[in-house]
DOZALUM-978753 format. One record per residue (C-alpha): y, x, z; residue in one letter. Coordinates in steps of 0.5 Angstrom, whole numbers, padded with zeros to 4 digits, always signed. Each point is the difference from the previous one (the first is absolute). Last residue first. Layout:
BEGIN
YXZa...
END
This chain:
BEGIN
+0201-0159-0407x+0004+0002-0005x+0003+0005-0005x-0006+0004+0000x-0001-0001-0008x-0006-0005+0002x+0003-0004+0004x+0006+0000-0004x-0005-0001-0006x-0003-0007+0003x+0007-0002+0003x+0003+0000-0007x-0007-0005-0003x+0001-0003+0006x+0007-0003-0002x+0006+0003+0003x+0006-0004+0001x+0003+0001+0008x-0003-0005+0002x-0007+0003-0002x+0003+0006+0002x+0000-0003+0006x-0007-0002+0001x-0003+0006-0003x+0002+0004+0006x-0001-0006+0005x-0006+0004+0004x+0002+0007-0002x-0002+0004+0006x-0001-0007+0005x+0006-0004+0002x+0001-0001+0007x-0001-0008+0002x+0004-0005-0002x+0005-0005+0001x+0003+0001+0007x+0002-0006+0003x+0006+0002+0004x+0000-0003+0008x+0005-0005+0001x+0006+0000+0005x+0005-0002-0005x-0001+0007-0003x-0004+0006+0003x+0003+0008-0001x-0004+0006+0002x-0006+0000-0005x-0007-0003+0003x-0005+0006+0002x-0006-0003-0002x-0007-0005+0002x-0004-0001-0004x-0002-0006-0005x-0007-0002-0005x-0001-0002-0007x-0002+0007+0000x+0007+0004-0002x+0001+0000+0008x+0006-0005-0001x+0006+0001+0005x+0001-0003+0006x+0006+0003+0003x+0002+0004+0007x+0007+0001+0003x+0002-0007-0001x+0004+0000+0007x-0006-0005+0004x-0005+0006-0002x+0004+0005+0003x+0001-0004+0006x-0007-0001+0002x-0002+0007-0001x-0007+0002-0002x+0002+0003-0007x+0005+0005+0005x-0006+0001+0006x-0004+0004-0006x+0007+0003-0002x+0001+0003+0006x+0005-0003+0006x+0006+0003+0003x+0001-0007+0004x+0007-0002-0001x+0007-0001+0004x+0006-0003+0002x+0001-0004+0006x+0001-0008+0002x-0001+0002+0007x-0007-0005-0001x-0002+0005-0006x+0000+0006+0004x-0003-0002+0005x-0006-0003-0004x+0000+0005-0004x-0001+0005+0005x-0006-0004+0003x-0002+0000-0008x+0000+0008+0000x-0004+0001+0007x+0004+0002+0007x+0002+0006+0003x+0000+0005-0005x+0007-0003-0002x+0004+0001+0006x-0003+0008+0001x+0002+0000-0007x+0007-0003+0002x+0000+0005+0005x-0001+0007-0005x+0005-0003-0005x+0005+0001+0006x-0001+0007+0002x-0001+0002-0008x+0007-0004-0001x+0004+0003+0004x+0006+0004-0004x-0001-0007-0004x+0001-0005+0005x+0006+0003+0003x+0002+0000-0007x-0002-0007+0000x+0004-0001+0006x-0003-0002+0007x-0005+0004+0000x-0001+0005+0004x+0005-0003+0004x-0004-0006+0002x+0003-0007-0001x-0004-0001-0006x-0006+0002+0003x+0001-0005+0006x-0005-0006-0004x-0005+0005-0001x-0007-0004-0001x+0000+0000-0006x+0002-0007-0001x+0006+0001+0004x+0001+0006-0004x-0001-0004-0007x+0005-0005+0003x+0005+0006+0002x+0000+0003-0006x+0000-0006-0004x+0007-0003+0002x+0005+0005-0002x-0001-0002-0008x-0003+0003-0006x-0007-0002+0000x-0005+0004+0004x-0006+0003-0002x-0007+0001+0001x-0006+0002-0003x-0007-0002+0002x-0008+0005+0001x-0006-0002+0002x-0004+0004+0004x-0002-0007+0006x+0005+0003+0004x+0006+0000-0004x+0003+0006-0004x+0007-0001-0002x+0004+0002-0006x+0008+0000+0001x+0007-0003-0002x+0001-0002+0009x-0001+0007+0002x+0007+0003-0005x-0001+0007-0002x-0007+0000-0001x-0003+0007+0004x-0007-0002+0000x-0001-0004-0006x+0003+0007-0003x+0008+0000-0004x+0002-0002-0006x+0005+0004-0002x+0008-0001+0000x+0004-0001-0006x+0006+0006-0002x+0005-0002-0006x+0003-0005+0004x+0002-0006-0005x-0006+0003-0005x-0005+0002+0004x+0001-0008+0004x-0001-0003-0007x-0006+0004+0000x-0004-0002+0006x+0003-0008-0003x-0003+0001-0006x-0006+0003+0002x-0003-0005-0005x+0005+0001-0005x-0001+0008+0000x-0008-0003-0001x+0002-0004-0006x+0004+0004-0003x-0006+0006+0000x-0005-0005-0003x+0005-0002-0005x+0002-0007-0004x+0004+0000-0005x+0001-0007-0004x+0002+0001-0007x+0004-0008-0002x-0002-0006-0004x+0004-0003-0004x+0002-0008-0001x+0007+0001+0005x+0000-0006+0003x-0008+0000+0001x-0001+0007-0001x+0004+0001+0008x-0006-0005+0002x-0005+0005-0003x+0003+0007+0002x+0000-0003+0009x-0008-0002-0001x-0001+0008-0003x+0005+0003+0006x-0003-0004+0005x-0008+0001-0004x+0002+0007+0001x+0002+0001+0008x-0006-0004+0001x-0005+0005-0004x+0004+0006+0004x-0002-0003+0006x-0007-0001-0004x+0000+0008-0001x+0003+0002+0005x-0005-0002+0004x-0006+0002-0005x-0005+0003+0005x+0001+0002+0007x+0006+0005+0000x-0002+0007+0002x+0002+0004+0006x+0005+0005+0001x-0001+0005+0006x+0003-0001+0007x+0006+0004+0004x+0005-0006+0000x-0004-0007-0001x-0001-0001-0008x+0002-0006-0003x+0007+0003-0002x-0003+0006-0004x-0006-0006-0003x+0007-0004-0002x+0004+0006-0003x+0000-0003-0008x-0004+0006-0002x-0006-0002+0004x-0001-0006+0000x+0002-0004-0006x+0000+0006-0003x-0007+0004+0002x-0004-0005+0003x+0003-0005-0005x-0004+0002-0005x+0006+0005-0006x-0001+0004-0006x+0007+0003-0003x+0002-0002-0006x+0007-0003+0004x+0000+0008+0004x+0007+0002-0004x+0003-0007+0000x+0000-0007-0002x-0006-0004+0000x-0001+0000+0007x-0005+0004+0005x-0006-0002+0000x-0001-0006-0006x+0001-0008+0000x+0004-0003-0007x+0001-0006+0000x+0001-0003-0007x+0003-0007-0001x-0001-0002-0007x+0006-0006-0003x+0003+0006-0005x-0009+0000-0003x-0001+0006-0005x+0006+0004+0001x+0000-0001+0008x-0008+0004-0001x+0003+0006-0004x+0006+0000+0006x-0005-0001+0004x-0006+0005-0001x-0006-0001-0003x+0002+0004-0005x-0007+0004+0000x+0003+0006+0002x+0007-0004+0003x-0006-0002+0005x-0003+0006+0002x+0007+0003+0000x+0002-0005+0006x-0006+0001+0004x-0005-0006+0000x+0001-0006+0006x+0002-0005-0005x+0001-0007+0000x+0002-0004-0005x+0004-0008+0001x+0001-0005-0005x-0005+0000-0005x-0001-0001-0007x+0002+0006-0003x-0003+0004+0005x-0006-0002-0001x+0000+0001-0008x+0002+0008+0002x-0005+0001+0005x-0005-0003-0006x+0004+0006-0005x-0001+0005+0005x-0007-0001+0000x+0000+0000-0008x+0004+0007+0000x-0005+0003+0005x+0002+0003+0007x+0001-0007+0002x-0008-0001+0000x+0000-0007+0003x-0005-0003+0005x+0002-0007+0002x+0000-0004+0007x+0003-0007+0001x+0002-0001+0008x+0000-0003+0006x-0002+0005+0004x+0003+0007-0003x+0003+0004+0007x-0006-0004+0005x-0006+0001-0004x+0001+0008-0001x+0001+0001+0007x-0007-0004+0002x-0004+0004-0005x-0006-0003+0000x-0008+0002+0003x+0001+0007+0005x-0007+0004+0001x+0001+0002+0006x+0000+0008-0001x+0007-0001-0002x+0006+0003-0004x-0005+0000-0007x+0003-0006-0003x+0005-0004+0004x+0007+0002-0004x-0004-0002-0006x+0005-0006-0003x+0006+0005+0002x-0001+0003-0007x+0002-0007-0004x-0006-0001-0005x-0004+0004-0005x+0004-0002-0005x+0006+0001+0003x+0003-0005+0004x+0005-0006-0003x+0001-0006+0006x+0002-0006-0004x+0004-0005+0005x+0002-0008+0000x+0004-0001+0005x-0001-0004+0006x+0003+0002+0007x-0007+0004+0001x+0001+0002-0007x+0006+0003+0002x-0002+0003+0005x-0006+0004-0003x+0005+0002-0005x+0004+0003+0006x-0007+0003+0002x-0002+0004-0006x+0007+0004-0001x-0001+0003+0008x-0008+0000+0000x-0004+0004-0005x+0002-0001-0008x+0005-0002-0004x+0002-0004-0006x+0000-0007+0002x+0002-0005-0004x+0004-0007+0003x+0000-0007-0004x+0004-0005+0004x-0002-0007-0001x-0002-0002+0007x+0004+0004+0005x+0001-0005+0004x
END
């Protein structure tokens, strides 16, 4: 679909890296630029196990499909590569600090000077405007931390705890390839590009949005409370008999309450004064989630999925990763992709979240090498070997 679109990458670890990642799914033609010694986050498994680990599978899965050089930017001819690519593209992605770019006028109204038709998507912490926008940022601390959504994730009286890897930072990748997919169909009526910003802590802020939304209108915003005291019994975690956990809820009508009851095992519950209301319900919640675990611990998880599906409920097993990549369902939705191992051969990967008139995309090829198409670019960028010879030898390239 996006064939003919030449996107440059600028970036490094996972938020920036892996809307480009998106976009070649989709098509686009994308250099990843590194440094000379290659992205950082390429040896995120070195030295972290006595098991002697083979690949990096985080790295593999943000730049699959990509064309990889290694450039100095902090040399005048390195510039002047980024320079010439970002002439000919149609979209620069960046996730270094606005100063940083301005430095090396890599910025975007240097780049917008060069080419008008450029789309230039900017991913950083905390924004580009503001007292903080050079200030360092991983998702666990602006997507996570700072835009409210570990505080509101934490049962009242419990301790913070991290974000698994790169999940702000792949929302936030959504959240780019939108603002970037919107930047080019505006380019078609008005034939310029645009900046598109990105952040981090944005992202997160909008991810909570509706928690945020009610500060907002209220001023106040309840806590989460403990499993054991959830202030509706129906929107709860469950431990079946076989020690396999599932999450309940109702759909927003009269009616789920007493069928999930009758299901249960309750079926006066609803009439009982305890719990007649919600807020009786909540007043009582530690009394009423106590019966549903003795419910829940009578029969295994797929005898309860079976009930549950039979009263047309809704509900899901709480699963683990390794029950995740053996999900029939997953599988049927496009969440994994063949993508080639770099060997002639193909593995199995994380699909990006969107499928087109039912089909799988093709990835095109596998994660590039530190360097592996350096001098095929600046082959097409103009560069004779003789230049790529002293390039290389001046450290300008790899």
């Amino acid at each position: 679909m996006l064939e003919g679109i030449k996107v440059v990458e600028l970036a490094t670890y996972m938020a920036a890296p892996s809307a480009a990642m998106m976009l070649s799914d989709w098509g686009a033609d994308v250099i990843k630029i590194e440094d000379l010694e290659g992205d950082a986050i390429r040896n995120a498994f070195t030295g972290i196990s006595r098991n002697k680990l083979e690949g990096n599978p985080m790295f593999a899965f943000d730049n699959r499909g990509k064309r990889g050089i290694c450039v100095n930017i902090r040399s005048d001819d390195g510039r002047d590569i980024v320079h010439k690519l970002a002439r000919e593209a149609d979209v620069f992605i960046t996730n270094v600090r606005p100063a940083a770019l301005e430095r090396a006028g890599l910025d975007y109204e240097t780049l917008k000077r060069e080419n008008e038709r450029l789309v230039y998507a900017s991913v950083t912490g905390y924004g580009l405007q503001g007292e903080e926008a050079n200030r360092p940022g991983f998702d666990i601390v602006a997507f996570w931390a700072r835009s409210g959504l570990c505080r509101m994730m934490m049962p009242k009286g419990s301790e913070p705890v991290p974000l698994r890897a790169a999940m702000g930072d792949h929302v936030t990748g959504i959240a780019t390839v939108a603002g970037i997919m919107a930047a080019l169909y505006d380019r078609n009526t008005t034939g310029k590009g645009k900046l598109v910003e990105a952040s981090l802590l944005r992202t997160g802020i909008f991810a909570l949005g509706s928690d945020m939304s009610t500060q907002l209108h209220f001023g106040r915003l309840s806590s989460t409370t403990p499993r054991a005291e959830a202030t509706e019994v129906t929107r709860n975690f469950y431990e079946t008999s076989d020690g396999h956990w599932l999450m309940l809820i109702p759909r927003g009508n009269k009616t789920d309450l007493q069928t999930i009851c009758d299901v249960v095992g309750y079926p006066e519950l609803p009439k009982d004064p305890r719990f007649k209301t919600p807020i009786d319900r909540k007043e009582n919640a530690r009394e009423l989630v106590a019966m549903f675990d003795a419910a829940f611990a009578k029969r295994t998880l797929a005898e309860w999925g079976k009930a549950l599906d039979d009263a047309d409920l809704v509900w899901a097993p709480v699963q683990h990763t390794s029950q995740v990549v053996e999900d029939p369902q997953a599988w049927a939705a496009g969440a994994f992709v063949d993508i080639p191992d770099g060997h002639g051969g193909k593995m199995k990967g994380v699909a990006s979240p969107i499928r087109f008139d039912g089909k799988d995309v093709e990835i095109r090829r596998p994660t590039p090498n530190v360097g592996e198409h350096t001098a095929e670019v600046l082959r097409e960028l103009g560069y004779d070997e003789a230049i790529i010879d002293r390039l290389r030898a001046d450290g300008i390239v790899n």
